[in-house]
Every structure is written in C-alpha cells, then in structure tokens.
C-alpha positions as CSV (number, residue, x, y, z in Angstrom):
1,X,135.6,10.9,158.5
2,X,132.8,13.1,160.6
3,X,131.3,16.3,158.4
4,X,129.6,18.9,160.6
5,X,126.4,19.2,159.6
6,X,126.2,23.0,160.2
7,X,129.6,23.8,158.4
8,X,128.5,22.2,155.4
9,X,125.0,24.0,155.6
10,X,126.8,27.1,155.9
11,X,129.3,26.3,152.7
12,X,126.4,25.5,150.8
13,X,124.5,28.9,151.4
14,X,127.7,30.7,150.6
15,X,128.3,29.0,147.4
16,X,124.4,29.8,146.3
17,X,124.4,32.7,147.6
18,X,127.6,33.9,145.4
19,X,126.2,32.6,142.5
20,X,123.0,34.3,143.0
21,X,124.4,37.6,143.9
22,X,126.6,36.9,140.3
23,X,124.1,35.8,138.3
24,X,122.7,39.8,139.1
25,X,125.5,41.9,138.8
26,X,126.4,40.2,135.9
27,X,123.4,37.9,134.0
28,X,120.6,40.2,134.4
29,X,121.8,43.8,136.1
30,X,121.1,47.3,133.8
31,X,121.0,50.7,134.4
32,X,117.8,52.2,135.5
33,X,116.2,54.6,133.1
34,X,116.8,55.4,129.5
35,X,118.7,56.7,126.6
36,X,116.8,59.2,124.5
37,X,118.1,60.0,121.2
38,X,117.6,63.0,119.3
39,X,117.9,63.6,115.6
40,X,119.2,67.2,114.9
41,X,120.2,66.8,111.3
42,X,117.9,66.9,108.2
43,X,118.1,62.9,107.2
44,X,115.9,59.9,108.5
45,X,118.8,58.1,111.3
46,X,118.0,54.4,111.6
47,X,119.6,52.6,114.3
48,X,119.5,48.6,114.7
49,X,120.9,46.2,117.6
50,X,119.0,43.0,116.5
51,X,118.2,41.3,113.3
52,X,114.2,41.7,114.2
53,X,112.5,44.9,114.0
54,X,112.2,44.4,117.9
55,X,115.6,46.1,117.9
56,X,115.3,48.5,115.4
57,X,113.9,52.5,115.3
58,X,114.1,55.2,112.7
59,X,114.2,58.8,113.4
60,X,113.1,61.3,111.4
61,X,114.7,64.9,111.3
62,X,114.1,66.6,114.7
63,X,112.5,63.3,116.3
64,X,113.1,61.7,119.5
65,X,112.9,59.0,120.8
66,X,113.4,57.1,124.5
67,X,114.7,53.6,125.2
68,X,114.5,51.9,128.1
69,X,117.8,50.2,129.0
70,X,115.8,47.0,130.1
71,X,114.6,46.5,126.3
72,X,118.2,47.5,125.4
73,X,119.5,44.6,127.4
74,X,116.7,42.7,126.2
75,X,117.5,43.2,122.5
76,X,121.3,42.6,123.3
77,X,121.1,39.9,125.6
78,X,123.1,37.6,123.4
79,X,126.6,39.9,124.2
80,X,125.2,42.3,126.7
81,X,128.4,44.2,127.6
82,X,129.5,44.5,123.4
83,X,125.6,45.5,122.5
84,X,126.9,47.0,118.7
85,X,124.1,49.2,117.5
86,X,124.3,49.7,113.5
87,X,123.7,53.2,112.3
88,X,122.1,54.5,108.9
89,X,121.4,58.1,107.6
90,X,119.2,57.7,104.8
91,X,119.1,53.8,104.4
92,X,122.7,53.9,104.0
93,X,125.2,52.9,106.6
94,X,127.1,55.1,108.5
95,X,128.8,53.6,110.7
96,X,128.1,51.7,114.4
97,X,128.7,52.1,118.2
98,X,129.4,49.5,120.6
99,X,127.6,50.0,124.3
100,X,127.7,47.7,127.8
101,X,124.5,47.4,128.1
102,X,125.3,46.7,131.8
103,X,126.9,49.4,133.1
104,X,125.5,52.3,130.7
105,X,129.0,52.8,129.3
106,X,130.3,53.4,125.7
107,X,132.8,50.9,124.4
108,X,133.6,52.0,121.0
109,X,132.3,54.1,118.7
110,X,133.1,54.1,114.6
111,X,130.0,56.8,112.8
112,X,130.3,58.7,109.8
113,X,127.8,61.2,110.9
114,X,128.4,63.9,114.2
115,X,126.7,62.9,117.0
116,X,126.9,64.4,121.1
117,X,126.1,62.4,124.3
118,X,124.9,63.4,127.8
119,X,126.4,61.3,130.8
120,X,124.3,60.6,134.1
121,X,125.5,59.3,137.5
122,X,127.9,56.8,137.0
123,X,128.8,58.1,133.6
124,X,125.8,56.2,132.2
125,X,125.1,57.1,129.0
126,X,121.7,58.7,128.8
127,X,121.8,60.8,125.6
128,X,122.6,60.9,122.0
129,X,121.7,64.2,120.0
130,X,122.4,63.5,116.0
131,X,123.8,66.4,114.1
C-alpha cells in the first residue's frame, strides 16, 4: 500500500488545526470586557463563585464593583459554561445564579433578593444592579 506523502501532511494539519481552533472556542474563549455590579439596596451583598476568597467580593450599600470576565472564567474554570455564583445579603444566603462564563449568557437564576441586568452585543451580560 503507497501513502502520499502530501495527503497525509494535509490530514494532519486539518486534524490540528480543528483541535486548536476547539480548544479556543471552547477551552479558553470569554467575552471581552466586564460585568459591573451595583448594590442599590441598604444590606452588605456578598457574592462567591469559588471556595477561595479569589472568587469572592462583598458589596456594601450603594457600592460597585467591576469584574473582568477573564478572572470570571478563571475562578470558574472547573465548569465554565454552569459558573453558579452563591449570593448573600447580610451573611445569609439568598439564593444563586448560574452564568456561561463563555458566551456572557445567563443560565439560571434562583435569588431571594430583586436584582436588574443590562445586556451588551451578543446579549452578554454586562450588568447587575441589586435592589
């Protein structure tokens, strides 16, 4: 049996080249940009992705906050398109919302407390007022 050379070269830099271009869209790709969240309501709003204070902020009343989706992603890299954020008001929980951390969008959403979003291009989410 006689292989040409050239067809397998070819093969071979399609197969990498797949791989690669998957290993972006879904291993490593994020929205550009932020989320900034804003606490409108009179209580301290904790919110916590990870175990580690790495993924974990507290707002007090009328505080703000950005975060870049790339530390988002980074903090949720474990399950990056389930990223479940963990939500207290005052040190007790109220509740959680689920985010794909690769394309920006809101899976689920279960809080206790009033809360608004702002969509960008795409419908990425890009911010969360707390009322």
């Amino acid at each position: 049996m006689k292989f040409n050379l050239t067809a397998i070269k070819f093969f071979s830099l399609a197969i990498i080249s797949s791989l690669f271009i998957l290993g972006q869209t879904v291993g490593f790709a994020y929205p550009d940009g932020d989320i900034t969240f804003y606490n409108a309501s009179g209580n301290n709003v904790t919110a916590q992705v990870s175990s580690s204070s790495y993924g974990k902020f507290t707002l007090a009343s009328n505080q703000s906050r950005s975060i870049a989706y790339s530390s988002l992603s980074a903090a949720c890299s474990a399950s990056p398109t389930r990223c479940r954020a963990n939500f207290y008001v005052n040190d007790a929980p109220a509740g959680y919302a689920t985010l794909n951390t690769v394309t920006g969008k809101v899976v689920s959403v279960n809080l206790s407390m009033k809360v608004r979003t702002a969509r960008g291009d795409q419908n990425v989410l890009r911010a969360v007022v707390i009322k």
